[in-house]
N, CA, C and O atoms as a Maestro MAE file, in Angstrom:
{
 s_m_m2io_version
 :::
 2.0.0
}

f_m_ct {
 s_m_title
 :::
 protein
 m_atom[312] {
  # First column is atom index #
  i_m_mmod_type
  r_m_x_coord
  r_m_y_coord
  r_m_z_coord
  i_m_residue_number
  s_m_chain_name
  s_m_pdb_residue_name
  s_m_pdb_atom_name
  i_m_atomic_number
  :::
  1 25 -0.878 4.494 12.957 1 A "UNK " " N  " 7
  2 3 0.341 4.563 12.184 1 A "UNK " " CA " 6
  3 2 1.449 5.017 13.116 1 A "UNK " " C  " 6
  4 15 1.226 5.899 13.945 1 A "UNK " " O  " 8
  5 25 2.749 4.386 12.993 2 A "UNK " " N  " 7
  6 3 3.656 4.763 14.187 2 A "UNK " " CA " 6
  7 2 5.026 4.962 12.746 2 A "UNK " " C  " 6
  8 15 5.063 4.456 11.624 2 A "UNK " " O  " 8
  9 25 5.757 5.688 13.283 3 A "UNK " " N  " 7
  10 3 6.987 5.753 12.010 3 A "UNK " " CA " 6
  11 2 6.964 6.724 11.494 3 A "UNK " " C  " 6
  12 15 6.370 7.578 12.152 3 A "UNK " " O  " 8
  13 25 7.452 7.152 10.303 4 A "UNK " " N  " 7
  14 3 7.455 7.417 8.806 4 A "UNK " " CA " 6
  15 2 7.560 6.325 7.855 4 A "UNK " " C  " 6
  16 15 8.371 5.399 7.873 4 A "UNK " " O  " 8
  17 25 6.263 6.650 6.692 5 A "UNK " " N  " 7
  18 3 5.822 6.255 5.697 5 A "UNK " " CA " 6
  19 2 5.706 7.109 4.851 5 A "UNK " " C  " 6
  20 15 5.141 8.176 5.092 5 A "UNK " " O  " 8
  21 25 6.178 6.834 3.781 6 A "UNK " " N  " 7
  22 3 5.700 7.240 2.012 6 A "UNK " " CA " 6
  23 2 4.916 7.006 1.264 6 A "UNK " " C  " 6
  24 15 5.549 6.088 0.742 6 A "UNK " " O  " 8
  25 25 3.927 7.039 0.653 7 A "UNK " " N  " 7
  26 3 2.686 5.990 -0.166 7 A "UNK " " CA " 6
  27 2 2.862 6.913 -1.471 7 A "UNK " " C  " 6
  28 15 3.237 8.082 -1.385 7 A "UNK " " O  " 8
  29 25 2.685 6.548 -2.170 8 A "UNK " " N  " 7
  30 3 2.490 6.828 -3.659 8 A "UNK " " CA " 6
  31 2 1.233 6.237 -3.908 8 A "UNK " " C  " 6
  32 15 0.876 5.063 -3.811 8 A "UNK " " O  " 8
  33 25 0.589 7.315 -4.265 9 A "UNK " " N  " 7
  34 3 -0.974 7.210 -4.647 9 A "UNK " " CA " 6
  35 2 -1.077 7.419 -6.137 9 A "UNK " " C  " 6
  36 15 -1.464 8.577 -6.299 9 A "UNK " " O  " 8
  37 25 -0.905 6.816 -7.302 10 A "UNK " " N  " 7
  38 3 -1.108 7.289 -8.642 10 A "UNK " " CA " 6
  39 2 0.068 8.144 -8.530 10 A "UNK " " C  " 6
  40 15 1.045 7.749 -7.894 10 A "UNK " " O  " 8
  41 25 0.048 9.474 -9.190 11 A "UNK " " N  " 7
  42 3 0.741 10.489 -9.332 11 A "UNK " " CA " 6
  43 2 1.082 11.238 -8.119 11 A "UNK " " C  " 6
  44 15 1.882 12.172 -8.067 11 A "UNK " " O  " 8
  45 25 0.289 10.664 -6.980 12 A "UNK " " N  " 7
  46 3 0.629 11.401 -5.487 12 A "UNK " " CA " 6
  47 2 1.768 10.724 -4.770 12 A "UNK " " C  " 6
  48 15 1.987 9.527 -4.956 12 A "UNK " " O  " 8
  49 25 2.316 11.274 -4.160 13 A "UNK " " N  " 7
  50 3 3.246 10.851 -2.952 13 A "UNK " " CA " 6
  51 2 3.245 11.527 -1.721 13 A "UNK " " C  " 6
  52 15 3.386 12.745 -1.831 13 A "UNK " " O  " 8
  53 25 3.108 11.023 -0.410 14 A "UNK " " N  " 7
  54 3 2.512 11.606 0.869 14 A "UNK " " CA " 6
  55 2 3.192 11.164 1.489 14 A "UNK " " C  " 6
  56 15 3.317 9.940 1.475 14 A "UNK " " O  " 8
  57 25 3.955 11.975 2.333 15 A "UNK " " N  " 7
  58 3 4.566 11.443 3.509 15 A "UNK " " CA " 6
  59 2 3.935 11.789 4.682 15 A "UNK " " C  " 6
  60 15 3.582 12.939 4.943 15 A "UNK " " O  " 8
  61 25 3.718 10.439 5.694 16 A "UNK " " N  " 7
  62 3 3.373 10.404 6.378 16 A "UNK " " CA " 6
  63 2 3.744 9.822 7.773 16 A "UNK " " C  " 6
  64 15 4.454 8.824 7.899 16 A "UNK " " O  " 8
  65 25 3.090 10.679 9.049 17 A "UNK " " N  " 7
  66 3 3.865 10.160 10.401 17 A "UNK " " CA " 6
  67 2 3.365 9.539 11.326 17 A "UNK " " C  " 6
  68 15 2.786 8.525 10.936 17 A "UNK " " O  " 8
  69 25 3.326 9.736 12.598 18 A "UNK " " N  " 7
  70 3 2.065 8.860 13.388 18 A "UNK " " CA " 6
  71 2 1.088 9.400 13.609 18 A "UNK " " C  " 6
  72 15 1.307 10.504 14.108 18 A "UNK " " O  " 8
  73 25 -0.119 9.136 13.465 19 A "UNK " " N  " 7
  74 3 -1.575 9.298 13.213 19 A "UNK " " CA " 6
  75 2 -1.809 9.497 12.240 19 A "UNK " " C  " 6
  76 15 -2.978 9.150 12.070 19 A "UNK " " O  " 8
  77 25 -1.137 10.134 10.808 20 A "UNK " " N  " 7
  78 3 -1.800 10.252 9.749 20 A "UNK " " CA " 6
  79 2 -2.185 9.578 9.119 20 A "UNK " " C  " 6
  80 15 -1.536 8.537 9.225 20 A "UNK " " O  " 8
  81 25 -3.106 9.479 8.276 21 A "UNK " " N  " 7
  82 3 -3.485 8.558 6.979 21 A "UNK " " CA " 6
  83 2 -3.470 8.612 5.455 21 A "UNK " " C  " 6
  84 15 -2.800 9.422 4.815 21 A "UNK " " O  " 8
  85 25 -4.253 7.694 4.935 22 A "UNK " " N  " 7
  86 3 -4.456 8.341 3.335 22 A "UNK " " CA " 6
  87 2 -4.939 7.407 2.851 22 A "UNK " " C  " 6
  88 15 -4.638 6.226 3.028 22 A "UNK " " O  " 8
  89 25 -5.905 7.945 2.056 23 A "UNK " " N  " 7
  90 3 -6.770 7.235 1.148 23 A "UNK " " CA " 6
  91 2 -6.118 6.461 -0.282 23 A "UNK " " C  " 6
  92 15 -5.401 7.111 -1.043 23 A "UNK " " O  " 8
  93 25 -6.407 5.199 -0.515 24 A "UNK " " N  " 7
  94 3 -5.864 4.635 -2.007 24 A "UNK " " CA " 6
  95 2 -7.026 4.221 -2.681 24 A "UNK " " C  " 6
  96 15 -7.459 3.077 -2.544 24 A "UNK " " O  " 8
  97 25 -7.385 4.779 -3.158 25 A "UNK " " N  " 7
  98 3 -8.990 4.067 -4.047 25 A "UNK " " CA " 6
  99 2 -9.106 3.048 -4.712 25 A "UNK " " C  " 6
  100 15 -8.010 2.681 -5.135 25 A "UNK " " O  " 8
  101 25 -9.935 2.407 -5.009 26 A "UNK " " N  " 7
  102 3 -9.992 0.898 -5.865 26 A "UNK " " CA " 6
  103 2 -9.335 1.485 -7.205 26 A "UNK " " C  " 6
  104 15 -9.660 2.560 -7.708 26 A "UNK " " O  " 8
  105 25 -8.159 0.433 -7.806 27 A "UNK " " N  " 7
  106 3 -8.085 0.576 -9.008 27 A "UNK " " CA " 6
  107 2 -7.152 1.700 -9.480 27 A "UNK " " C  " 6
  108 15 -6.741 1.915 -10.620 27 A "UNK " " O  " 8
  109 25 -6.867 2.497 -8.120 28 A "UNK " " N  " 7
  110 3 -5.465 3.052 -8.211 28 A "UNK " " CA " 6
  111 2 -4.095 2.782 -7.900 28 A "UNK " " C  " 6
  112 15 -3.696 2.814 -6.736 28 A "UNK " " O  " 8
  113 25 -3.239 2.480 -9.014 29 A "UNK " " N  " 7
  114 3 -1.582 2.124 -8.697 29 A "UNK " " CA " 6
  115 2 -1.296 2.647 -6.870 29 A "UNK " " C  " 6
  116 15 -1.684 3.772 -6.556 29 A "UNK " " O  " 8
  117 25 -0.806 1.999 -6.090 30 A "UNK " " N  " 7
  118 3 -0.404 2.218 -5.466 30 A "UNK " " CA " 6
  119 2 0.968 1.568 -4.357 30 A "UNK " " C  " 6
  120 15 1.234 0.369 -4.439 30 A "UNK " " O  " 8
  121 25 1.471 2.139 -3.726 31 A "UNK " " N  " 7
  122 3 2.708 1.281 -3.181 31 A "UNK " " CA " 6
  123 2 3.066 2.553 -1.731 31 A "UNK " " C  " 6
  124 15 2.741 3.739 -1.670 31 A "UNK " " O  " 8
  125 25 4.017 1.502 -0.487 32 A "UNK " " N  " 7
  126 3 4.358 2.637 -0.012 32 A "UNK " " CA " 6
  127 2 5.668 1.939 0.634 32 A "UNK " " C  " 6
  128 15 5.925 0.810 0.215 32 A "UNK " " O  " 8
  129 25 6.695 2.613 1.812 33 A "UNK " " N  " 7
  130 3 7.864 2.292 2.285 33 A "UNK " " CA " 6
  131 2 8.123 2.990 3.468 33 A "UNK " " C  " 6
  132 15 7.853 4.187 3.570 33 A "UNK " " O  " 8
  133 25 8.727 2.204 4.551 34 A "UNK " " N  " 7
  134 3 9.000 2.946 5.637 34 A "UNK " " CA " 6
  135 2 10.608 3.509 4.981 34 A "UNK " " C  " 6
  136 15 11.427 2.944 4.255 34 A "UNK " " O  " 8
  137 25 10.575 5.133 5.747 35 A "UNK " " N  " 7
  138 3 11.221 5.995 5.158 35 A "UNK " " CA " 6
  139 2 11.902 6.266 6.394 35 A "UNK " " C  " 6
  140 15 12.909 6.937 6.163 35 A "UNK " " O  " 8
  141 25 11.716 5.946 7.926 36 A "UNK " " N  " 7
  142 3 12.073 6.963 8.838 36 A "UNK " " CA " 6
  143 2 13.248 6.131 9.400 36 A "UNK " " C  " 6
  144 15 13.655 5.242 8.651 36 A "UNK " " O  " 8
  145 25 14.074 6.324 11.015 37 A "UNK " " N  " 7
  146 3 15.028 5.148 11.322 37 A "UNK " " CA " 6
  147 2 14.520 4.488 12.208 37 A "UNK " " C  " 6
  148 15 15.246 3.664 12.765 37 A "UNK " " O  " 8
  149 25 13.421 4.590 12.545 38 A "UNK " " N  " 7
  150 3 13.019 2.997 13.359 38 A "UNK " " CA " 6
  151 2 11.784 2.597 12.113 38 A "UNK " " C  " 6
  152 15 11.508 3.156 11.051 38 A "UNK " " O  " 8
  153 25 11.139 1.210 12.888 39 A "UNK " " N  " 7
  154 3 10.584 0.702 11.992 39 A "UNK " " CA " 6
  155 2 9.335 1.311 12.073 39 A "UNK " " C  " 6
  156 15 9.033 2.050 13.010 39 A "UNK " " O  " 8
  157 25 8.449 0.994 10.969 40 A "UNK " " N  " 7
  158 3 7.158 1.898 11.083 40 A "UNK " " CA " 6
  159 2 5.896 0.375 10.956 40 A "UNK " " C  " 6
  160 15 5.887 -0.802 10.594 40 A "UNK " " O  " 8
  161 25 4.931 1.478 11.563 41 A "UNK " " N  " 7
  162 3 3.710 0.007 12.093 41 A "UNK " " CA " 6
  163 2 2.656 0.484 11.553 41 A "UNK " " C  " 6
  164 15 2.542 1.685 11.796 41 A "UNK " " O  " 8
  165 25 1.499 -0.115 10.665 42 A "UNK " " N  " 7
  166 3 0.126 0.771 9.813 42 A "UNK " " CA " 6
  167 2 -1.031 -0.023 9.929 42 A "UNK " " C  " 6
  168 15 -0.711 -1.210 9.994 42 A "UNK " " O  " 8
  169 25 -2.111 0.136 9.976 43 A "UNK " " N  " 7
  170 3 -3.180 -0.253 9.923 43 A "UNK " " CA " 6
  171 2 -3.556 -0.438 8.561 43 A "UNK " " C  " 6
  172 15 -3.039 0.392 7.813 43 A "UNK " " O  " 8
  173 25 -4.096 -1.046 8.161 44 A "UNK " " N  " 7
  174 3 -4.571 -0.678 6.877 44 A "UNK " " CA " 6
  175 2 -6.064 -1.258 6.628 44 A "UNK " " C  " 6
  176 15 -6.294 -2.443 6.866 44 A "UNK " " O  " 8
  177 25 -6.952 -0.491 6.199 45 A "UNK " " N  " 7
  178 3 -8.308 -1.356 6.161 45 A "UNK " " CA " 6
  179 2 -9.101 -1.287 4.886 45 A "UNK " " C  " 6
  180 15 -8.935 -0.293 4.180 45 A "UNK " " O  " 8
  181 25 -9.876 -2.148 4.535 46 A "UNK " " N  " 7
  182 3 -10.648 -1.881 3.255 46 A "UNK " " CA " 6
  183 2 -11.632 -2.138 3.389 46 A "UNK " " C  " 6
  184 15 -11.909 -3.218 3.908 46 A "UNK " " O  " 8
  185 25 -12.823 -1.063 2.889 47 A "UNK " " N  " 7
  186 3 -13.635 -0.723 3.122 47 A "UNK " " CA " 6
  187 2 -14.516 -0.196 1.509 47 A "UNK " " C  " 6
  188 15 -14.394 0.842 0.859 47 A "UNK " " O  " 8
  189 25 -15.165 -1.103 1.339 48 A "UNK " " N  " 7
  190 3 -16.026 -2.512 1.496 48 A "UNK " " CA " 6
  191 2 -14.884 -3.756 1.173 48 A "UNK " " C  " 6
  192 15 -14.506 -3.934 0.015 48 A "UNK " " O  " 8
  193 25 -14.490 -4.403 2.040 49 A "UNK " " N  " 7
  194 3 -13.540 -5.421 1.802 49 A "UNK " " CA " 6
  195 2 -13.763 -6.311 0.328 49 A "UNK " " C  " 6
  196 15 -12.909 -6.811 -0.404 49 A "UNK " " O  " 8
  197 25 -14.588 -6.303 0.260 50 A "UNK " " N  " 7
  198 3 -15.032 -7.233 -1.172 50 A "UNK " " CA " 6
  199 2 -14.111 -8.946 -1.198 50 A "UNK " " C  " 6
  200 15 -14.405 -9.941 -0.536 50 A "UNK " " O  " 8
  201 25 -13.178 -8.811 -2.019 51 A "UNK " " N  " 7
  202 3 -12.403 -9.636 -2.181 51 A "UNK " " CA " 6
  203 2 -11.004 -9.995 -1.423 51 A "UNK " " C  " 6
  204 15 -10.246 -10.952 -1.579 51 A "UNK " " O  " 8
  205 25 -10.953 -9.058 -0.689 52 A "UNK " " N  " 7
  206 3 -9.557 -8.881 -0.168 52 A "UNK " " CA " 6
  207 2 -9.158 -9.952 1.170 52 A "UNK " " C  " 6
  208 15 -8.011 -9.879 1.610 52 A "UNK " " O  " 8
  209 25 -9.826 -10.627 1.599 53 A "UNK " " N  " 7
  210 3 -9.722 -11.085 2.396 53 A "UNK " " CA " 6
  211 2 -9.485 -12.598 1.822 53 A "UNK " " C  " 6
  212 15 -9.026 -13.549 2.455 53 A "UNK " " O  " 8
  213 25 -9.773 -12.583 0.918 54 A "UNK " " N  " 7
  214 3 -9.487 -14.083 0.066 54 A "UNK " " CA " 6
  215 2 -8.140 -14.115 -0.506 54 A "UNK " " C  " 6
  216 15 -7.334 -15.038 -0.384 54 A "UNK " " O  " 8
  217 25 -7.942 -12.796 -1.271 55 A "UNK " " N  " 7
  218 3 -6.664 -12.402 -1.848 55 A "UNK " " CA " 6
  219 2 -5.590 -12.234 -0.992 55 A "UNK " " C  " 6
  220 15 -4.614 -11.786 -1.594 55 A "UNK " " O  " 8
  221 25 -5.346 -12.485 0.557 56 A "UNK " " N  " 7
  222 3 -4.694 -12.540 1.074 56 A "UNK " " CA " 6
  223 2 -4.276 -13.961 1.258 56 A "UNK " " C  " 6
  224 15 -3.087 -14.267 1.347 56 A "UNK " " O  " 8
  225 25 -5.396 -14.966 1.326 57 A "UNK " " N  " 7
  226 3 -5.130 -16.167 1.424 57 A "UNK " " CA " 6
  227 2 -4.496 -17.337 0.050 57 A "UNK " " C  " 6
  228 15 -3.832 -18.367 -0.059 57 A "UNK " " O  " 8
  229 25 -5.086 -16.538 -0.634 58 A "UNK " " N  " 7
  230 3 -3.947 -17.381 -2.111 58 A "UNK " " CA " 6
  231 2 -3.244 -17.246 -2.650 58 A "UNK " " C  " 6
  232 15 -3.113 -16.077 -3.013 58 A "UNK " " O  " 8
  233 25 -2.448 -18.020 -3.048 59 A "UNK " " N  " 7
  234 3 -1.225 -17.883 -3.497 59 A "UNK " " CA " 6
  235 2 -1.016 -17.304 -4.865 59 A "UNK " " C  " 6
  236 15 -0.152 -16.460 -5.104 59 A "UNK " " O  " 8
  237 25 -2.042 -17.910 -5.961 60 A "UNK " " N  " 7
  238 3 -1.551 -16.781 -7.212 60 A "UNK " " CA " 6
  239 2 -2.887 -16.217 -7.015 60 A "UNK " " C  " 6
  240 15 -3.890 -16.875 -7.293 60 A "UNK " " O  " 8
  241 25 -2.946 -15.016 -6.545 61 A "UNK " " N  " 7
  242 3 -4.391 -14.137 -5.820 61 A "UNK " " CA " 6
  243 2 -4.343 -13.278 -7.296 61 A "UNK " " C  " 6
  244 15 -5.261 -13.155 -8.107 61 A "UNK " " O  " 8
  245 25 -2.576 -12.574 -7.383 62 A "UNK " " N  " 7
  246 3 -3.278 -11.155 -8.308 62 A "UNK " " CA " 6
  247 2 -3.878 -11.121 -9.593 62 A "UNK " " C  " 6
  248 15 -4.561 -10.175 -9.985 62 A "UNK " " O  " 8
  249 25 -3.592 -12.308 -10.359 63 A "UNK " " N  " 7
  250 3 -4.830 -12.587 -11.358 63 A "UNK " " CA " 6
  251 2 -5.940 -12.901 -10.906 63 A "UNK " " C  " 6
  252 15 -6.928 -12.446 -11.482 63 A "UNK " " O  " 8
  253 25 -6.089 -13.642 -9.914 64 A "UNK " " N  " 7
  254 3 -7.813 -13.972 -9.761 64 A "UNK " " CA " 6
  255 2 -8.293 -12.866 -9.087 64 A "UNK " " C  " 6
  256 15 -9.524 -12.886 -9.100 64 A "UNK " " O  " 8
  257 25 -7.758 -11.731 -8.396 65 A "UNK " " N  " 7
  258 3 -8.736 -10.763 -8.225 65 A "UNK " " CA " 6
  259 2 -8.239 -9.321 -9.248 65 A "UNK " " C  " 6
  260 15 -7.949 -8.225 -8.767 65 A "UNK " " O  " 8
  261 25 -8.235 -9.541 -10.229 66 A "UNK " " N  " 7
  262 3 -7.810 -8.539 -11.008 66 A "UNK " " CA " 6
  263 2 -7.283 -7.316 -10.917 66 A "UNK " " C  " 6
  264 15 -7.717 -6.225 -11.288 66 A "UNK " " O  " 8
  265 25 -5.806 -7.780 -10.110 67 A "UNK " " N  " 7
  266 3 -4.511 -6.846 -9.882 67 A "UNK " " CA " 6
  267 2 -3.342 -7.484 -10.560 67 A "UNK " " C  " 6
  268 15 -3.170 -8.666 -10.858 67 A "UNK " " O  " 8
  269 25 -2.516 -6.356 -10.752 68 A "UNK " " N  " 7
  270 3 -1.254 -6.583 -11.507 68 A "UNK " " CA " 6
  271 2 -0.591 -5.841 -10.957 68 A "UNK " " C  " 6
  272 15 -1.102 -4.878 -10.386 68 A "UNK " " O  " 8
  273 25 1.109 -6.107 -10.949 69 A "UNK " " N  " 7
  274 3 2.323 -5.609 -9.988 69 A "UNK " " CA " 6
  275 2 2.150 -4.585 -11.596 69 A "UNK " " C  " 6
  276 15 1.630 -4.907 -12.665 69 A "UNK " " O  " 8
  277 25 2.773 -3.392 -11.210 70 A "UNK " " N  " 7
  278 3 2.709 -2.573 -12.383 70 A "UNK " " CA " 6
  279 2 4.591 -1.798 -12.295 70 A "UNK " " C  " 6
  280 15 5.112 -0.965 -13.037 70 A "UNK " " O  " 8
  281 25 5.100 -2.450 -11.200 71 A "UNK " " N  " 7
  282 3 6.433 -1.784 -11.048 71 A "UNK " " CA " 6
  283 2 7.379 -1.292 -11.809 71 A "UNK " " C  " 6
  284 15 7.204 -1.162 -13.021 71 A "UNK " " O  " 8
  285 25 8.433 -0.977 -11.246 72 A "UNK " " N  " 7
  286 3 9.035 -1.420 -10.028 72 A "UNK " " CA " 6
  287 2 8.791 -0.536 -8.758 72 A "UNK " " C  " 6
  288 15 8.695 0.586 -9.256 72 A "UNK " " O  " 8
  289 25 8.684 -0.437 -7.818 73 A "UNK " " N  " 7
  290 3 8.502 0.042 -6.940 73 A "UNK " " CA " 6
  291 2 9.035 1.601 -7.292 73 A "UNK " " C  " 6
  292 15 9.592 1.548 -8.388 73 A "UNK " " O  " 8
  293 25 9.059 2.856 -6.796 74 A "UNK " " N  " 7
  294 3 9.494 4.102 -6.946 74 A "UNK " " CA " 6
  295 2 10.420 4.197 -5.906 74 A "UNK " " C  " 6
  296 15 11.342 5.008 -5.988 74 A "UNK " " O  " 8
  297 25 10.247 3.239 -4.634 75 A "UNK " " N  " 7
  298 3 10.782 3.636 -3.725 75 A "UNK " " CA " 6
  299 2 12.224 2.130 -3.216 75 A "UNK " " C  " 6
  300 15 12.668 1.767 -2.127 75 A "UNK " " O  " 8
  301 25 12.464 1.735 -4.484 76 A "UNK " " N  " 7
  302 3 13.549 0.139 -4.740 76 A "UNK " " CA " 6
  303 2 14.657 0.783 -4.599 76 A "UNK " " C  " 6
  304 15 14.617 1.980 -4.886 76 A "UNK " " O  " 8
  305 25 15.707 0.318 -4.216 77 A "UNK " " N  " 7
  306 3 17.030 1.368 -4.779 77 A "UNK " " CA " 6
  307 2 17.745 0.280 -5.480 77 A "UNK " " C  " 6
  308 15 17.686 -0.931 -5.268 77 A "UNK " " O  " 8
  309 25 18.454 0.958 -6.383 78 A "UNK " " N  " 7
  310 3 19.652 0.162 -7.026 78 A "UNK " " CA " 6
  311 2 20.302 -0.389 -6.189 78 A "UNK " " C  " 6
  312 15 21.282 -1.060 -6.510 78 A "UNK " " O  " 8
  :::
 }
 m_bond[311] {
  # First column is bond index #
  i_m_from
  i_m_to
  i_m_order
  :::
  1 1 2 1
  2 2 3 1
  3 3 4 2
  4 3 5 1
  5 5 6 1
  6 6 7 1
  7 7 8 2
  8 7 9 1
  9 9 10 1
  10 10 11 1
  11 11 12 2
  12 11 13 1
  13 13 14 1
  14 14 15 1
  15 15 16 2
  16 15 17 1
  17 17 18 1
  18 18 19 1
  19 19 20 2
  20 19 21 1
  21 21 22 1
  22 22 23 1
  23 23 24 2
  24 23 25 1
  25 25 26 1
  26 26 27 1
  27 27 28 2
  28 27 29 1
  29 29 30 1
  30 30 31 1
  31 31 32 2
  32 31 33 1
  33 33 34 1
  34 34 35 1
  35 35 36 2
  36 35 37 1
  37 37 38 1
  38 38 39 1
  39 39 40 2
  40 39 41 1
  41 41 42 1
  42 42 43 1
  43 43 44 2
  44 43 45 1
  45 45 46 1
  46 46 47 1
  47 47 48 2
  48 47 49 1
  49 49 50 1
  50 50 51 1
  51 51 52 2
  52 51 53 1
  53 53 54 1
  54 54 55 1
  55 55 56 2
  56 55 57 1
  57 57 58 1
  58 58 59 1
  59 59 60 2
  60 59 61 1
  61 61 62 1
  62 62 63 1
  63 63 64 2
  64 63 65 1
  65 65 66 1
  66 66 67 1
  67 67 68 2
  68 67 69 1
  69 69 70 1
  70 70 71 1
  71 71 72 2
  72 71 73 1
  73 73 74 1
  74 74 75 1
  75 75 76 2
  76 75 77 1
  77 77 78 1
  78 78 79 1
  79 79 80 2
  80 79 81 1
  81 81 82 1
  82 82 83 1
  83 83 84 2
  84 83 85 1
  85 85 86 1
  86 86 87 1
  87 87 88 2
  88 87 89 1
  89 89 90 1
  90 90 91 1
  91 91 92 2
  92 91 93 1
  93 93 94 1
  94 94 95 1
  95 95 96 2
  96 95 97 1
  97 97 98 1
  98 98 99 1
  99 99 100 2
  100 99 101 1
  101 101 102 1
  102 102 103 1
  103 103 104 2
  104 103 105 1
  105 105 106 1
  106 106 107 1
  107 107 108 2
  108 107 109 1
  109 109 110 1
  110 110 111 1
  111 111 112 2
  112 111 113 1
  113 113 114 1
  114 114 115 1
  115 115 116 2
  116 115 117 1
  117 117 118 1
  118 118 119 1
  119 119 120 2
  120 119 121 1
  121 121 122 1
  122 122 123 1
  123 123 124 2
  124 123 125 1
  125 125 126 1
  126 126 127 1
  127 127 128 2
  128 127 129 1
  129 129 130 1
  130 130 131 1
  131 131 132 2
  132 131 133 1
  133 133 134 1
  134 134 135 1
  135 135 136 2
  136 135 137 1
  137 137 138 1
  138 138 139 1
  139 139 140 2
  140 139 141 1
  141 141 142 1
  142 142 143 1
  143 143 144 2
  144 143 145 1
  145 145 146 1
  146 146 147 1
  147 147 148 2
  148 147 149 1
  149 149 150 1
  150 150 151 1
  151 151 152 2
  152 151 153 1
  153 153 154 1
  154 154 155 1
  155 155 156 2
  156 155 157 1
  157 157 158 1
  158 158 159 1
  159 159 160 2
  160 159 161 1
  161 161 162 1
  162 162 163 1
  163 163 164 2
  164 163 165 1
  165 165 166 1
  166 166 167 1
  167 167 168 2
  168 167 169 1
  169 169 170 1
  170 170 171 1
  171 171 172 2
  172 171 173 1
  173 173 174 1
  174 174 175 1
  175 175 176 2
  176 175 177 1
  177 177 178 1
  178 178 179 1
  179 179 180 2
  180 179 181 1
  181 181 182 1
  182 182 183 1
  183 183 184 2
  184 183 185 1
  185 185 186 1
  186 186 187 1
  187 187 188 2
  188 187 189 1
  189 189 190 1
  190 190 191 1
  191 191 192 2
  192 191 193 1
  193 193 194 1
  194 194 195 1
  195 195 196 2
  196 195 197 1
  197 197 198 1
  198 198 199 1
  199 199 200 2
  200 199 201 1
  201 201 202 1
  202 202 203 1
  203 203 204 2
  204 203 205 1
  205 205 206 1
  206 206 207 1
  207 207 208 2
  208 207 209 1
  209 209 210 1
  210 210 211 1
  211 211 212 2
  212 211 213 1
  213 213 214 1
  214 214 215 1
  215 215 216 2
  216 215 217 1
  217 217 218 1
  218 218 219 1
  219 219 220 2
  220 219 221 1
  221 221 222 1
  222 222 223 1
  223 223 224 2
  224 223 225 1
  225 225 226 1
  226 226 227 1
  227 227 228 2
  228 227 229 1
  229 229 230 1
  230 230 231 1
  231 231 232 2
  232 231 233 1
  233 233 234 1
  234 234 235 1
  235 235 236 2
  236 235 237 1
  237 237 238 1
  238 238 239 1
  239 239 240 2
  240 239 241 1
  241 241 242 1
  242 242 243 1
  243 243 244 2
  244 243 245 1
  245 245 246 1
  246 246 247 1
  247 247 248 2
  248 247 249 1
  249 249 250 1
  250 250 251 1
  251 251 252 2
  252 251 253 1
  253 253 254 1
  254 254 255 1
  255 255 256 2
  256 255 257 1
  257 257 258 1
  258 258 259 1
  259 259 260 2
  260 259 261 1
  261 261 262 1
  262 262 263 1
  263 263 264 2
  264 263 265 1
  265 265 266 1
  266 266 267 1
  267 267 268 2
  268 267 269 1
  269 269 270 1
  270 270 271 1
  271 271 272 2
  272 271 273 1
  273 273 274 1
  274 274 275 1
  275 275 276 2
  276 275 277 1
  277 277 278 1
  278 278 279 1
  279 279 280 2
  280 279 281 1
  281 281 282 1
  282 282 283 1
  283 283 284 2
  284 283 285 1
  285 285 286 1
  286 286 287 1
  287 287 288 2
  288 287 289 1
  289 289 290 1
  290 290 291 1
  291 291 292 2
  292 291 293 1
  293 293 294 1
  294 294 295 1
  295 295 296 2
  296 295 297 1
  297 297 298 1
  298 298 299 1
  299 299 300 2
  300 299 301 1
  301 301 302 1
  302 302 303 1
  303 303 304 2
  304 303 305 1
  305 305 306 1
  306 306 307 1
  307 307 308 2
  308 307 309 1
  309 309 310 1
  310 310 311 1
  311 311 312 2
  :::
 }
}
């Protein structure tokens, strides 16, 4: 992780810098935003990938792998 990042985990929000991380569990709302003034760079991995690697490749993915945008983002501005 290089930057500042924000993630909103459910009811959590974590800010985070370079090297840190954070866990998002299956099936928890989640979202995040670079917050800092340069740009920020993340790894992100899933673990047991299951479906996710498909859901990247299609186009209407978030019904067929049973996700929904639940927004608007926390972190959108007017």
């Amino acid at each position: 992780m290089e930057g500042e990042v924000v993630f909103q985990v459910g009811e959590q929000r974590v800010h985070l810098h370079a090297g840190d991380s954070v866990l998002a569990p299956r099936r928890v709302p989640h979202t995040f935003s670079s917050v800092g003034t340069t740009p920020s760079r993340m790894i992100i991995a899933f673990c047991p990938a299951g479906k996710m690697e498909q859901y990247f490749r299609d186009a209407d993915f978030m019904a067929r792998y049973e996700m929904e945008r639940v927004g608007p983002s926390p972190f959108w501005k007017a």
